[in-house]
N, C-alpha and C positions, 0 to 999 in steps of 0.2 A: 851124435856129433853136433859142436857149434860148429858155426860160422865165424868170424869176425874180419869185414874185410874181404879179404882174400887168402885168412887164414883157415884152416881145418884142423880144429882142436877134437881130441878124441882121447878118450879112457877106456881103458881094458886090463878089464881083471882077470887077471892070472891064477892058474890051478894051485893053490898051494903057496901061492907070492904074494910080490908087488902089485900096486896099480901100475899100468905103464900108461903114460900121459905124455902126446905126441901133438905137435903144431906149432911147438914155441909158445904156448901157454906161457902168461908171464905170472912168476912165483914171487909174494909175497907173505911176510911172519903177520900173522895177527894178533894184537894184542885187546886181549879183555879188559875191560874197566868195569870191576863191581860199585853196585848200590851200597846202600849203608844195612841192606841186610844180609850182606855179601851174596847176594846171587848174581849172575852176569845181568851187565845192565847195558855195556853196549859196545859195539868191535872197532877198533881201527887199524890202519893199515900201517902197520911195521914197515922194517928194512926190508926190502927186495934183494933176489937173489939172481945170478946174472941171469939170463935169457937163453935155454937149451934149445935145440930140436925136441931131447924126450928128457922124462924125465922118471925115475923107478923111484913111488913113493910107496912107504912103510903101511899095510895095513893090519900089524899085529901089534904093533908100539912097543916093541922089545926094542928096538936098531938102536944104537948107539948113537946116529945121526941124525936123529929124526930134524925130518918129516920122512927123511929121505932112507930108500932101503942099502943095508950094510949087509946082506945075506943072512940073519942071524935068526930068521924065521927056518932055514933049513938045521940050523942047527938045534935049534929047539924043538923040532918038527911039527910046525904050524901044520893044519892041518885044516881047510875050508870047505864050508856046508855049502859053498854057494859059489 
């Protein structure tokens, strides 16, 4: 668990799912910028997304929505070690 504030940010990973990610954690896209040997060279901070209480992100990268989870780990039946 962060802190920020007086916020209490938290993740929790789900049997078989989503992260679920709870405090109003603020969500933004990152976007890469490769070198000229195209490896990643360094991140900045994209368009933000509005501000939830929670929020259920993708950790299979099948979703249709990514980042974010659309169920479709049940349908392909994800299946997690950990």
């Amino acid at each position: 668990m962060t802190k920020a504030g007086d916020k209490k940010f938290r993740v929790k990973v789900t049997k078989d799912g989503p992260y679920i990610v709870t405090g109003g954690v603020p969500l933004a896209q990152g976007i890469v910028t490769l070198g000229s040997d195209q490896e990643p060279e360094r991140w900045e901070k994209g368009p933000g997304y509005p501000e939830q209480a929670s929020y259920a992100l993708c950790r299979r990268g099948a979703s249709q929505n990514k980042s974010f989870c659309d169920g479709t780990h049940v349908a392909i039946g994800f299946k997690s070690d950990r």
